[in-house]
C-alpha positions in Angstrom: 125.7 43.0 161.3 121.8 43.4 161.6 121.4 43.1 158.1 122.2 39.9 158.0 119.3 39.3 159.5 116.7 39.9 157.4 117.0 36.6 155.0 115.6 36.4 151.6 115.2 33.0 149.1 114.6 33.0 145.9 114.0 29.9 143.5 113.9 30.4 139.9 112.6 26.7 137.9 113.6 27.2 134.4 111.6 24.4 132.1 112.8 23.2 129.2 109.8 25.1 127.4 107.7 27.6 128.4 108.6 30.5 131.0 110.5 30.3 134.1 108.9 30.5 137.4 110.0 32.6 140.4 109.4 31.4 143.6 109.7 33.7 147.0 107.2 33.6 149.0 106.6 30.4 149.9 108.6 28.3 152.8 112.1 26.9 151.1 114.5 24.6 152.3 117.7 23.7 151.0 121.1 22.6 151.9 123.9 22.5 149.0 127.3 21.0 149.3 130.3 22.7 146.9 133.4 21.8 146.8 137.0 21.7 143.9 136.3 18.4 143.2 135.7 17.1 139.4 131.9 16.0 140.2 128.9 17.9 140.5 127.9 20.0 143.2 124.6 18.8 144.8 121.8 20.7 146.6 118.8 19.2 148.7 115.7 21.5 148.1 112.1 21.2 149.7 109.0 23.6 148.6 106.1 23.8 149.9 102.4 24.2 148.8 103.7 24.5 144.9 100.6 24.7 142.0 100.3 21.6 140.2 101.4 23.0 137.2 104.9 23.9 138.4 105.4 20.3 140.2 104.8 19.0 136.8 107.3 21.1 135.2 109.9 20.3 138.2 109.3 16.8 136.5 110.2 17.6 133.2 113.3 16.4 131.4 116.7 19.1 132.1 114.9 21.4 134.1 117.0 24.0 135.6 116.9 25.3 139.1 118.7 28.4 140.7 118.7 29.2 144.4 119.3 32.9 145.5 119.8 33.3 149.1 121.2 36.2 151.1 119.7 38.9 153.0 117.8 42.1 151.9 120.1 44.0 150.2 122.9 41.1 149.2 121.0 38.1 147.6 123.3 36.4 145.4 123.1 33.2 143.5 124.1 30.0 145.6 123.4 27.3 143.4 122.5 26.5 139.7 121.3 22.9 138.6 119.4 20.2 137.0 117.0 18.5 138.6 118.3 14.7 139.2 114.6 13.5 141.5 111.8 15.0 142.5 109.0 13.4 145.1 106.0 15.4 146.3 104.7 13.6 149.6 101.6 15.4 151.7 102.3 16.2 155.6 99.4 17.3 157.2 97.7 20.5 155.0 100.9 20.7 153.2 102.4 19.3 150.1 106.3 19.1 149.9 108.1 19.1 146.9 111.7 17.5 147.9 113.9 18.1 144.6 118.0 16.6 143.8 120.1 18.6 141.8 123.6 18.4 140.3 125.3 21.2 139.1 125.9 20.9 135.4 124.7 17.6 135.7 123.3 16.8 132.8 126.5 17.8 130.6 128.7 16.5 133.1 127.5 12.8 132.5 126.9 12.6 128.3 129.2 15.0 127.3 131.4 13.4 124.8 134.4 14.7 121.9 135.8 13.1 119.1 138.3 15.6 118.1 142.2 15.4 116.7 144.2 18.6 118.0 147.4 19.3 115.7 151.5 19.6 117.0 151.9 22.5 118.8 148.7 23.1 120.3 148.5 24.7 123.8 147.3 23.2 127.0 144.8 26.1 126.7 143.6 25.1 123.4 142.8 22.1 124.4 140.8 22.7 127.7 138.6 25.3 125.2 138.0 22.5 123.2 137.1 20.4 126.2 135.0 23.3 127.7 133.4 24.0 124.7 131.9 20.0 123.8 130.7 20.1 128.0 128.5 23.4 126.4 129.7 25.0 130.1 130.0 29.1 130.6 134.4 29.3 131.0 134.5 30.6 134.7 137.7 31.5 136.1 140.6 29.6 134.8 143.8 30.4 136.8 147.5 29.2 136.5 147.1 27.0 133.1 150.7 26.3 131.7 151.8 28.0 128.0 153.4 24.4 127.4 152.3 23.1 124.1 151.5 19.4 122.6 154.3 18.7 120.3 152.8 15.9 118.9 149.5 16.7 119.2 146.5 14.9 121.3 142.9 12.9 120.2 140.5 14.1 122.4 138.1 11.0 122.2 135.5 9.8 124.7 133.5 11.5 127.7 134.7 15.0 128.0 135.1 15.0 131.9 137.4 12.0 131.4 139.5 13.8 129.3 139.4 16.5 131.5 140.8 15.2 134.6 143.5 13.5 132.6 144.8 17.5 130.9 144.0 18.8 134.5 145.8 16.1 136.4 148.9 16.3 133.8 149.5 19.4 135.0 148.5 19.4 138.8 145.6 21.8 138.1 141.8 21.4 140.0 138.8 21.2 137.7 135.4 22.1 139.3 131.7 22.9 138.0 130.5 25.9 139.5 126.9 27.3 139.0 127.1 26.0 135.5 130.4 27.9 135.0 133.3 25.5 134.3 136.0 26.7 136.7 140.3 25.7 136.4 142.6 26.3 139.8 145.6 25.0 140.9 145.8 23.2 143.9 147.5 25.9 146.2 146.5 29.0 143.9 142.7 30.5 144.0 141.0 32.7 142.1 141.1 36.5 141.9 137.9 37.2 143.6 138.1 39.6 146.4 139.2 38.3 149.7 136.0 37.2 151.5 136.8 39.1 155.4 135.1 36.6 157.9 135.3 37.9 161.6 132.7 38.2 164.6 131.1 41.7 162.9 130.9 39.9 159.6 128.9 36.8 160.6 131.8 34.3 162.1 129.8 31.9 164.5 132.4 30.8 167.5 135.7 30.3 167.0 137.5 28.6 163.4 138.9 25.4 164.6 142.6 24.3 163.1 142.9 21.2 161.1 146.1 19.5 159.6 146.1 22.0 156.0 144.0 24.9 157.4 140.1 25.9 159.3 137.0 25.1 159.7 134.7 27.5 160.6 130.9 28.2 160.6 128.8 31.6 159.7 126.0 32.8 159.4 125.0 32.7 155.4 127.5 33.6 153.8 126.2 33.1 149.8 130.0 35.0 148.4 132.0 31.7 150.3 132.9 29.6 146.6 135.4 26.7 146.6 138.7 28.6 144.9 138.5 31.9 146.7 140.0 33.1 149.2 139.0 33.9 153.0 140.6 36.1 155.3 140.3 34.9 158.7 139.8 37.7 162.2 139.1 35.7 165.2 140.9 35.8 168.5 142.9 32.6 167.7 143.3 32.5 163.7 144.0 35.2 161.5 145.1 34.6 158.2 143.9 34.3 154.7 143.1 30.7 153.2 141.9 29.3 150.1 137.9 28.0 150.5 138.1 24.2 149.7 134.6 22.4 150.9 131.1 25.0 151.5 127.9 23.9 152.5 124.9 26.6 152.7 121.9 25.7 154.4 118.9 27.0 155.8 115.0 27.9 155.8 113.3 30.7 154.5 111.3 31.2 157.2 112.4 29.9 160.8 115.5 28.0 162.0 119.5 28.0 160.9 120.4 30.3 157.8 124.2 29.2 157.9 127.2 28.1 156.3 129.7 25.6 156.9 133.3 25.8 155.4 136.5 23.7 155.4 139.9 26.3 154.0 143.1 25.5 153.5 146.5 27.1 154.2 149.6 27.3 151.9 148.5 29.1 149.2 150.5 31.2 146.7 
C-alpha cells in the first residue's frame, strides 16, 4: 500500500481560446462532490501563487477545468468542469485562486430541443436525440428498455427536463459524469471492474451499515464513480455494492488525501 503514498495533482485550465495550461507544481486544493443525481457534480478548487495571465483566463467565459489526482503511478481524472466563480483574495505572501465548478454545467442549464420523433421510435432513439442537443460524450448507458413510442413524442424545451421525464418513465438514473452523460438503473451499475476496497487497498477504519448499504472512508481512491460497483473486505462487511454519493478531497502538498463514499446494497 506504500504507493499510495506518494500523491500527485494535476490541473489542466482549458480556455476557450488559446492553449491549455497544466498545473503541478504548485499547492492545490480541492474537494468534489459526485453523486447519480440529474444535477451537476460540483468541485471546490484553491490554487496558489497562479501568473496573472492564467487567473485571467480562469475568468473567461466556459472555461474548462480537469483535476487529475492519484498517486505516482495511478493518476486518473477525478473531475471535469466549467468554471461557475472564481475569487483571487491575498493571504500573507500568497495569492489564492478559489474556483466553482459544475460538471457539464454549462450545457446542463441552456441546453434546449425542438425536435418531433416519429411512431415507433425507441426509447434509445430518443435519449441519442436528447444526448446529442446537451453536446455531452454518451458514457455508459446500462439497462435502457427496447420499448418503442407508438405514437411518437415532441421533444420540446430544456433538454435535462426532457430527460428526467424519458428516464423517470422508465425508472432509469441519469447522471453527468466528467462531461460524459451517463444512463443506470436504480439497482443496476455499470460494467466497470469491481473496485476491491479492504485495509491493504486503502480502507480507513471500519465501513459503517446504513438502512440501503455503507459508508466507508479511504484513502484517495480517484477509480470510486457513482454507478460502479465496490466490493467490500473488512472484518464486519463484505460484500459488493453499487457506489451511490463520492466525495474526493485533499491537498497536494500536506494534510488528508481521502475519499468519502456512501454504497448501496440490492443490486442486480
Amino acid at each position: 500500500m506504500s504507493r499510495l503514498y506518494l500523491r500527485n495533482v494535476i490541473v489542466t485550465i482549458i480556455p476557450t481560446t488559446g492553449e491549455p495550461k497544466k498545473i503541478s507544481e504548485l499547492k492545490i486544493k480541492f474537494r468534489c462532490s459526485k453523486n447519480e443525481e440529474s444535477k451537476p457534480n460540483t468541485m471546490e478548487l484553491e490554487i496558489y501563487n497562479l501568473s496573472q495571465n492564467t487567473r485571467t483566463n480562469l475568468e473567461g467565459k466556459n472555461t474548462t477545468i480537469i483535476l487529475e489526482a492519484g498517486y505516482q503511478d495511478t493518476t486518473e481524472v477525478i473531475f471535469t468542469g466549467n468554471v461557475t466563480k472564481v475569487v483571487h483574495s491575498k493571504e500573507g505572501p500568497d495569492i489564492i485562486s478559489k474556483i466553482e465548478l459544475a460538471d457539464g454545467g454549462n450545457k446542463y442549464r441552456n441546453a434546449r430541443i425542438s425536435k418531433g420523433i416519429p411512431p415507433g421510435a425507441k426509447v434509445k432513439q430518443v435519449i441519442n436525440e436528447l444526448v446529442l442537443s446537451m453536446g455531452l460524450t454518451q458514457g455508459p448507458i446500462i439497462g435502457v428498455p427496447n420499448s418503442q413510442y407508438a405514437n411518437g413524442i415532441t421533444l420540446q424545451g430544456l433538454a435535462k427536463d426532457r430527460l428526467d421525464e424519458v428516464c423517470q418513465s422508465h425508472d432509469l438514473r441519469w447522471s453527468i459524469q466528467d462531461g460524459a452523460l451517463q444512463i443506470v438503473p436504480k439497482k443496476k451499475t455499470t460494467l466497470d471492474t469491481v473496485v476491491i476496497m479492504s485495509p491493504d487497498t486503502g480502507l480507513i477504519g471500519s465501513p459503517n451499515k446504513t438502512k440501503d448499504g455503507v459508508e466507508f472512508k479511504s484513502l484517495l481512491q480517484p477509480v470510486l464513480k457513482p454507478g460502479k460497483r465496490v466490493k467490500i473486505e473488512s472484518r464486519f462487511i463484505n460484500g459488493i455494492f453499487k457506489v451511490a454519493n463520492v466525495s474526493h478531497s485533499g491537498d497536494s502538498k500536506e494534510g488528508d488525501f481521502i475519499t468519502e463514499c456512501e454504497a448501496f446494497g440490492g443490486i442486480n
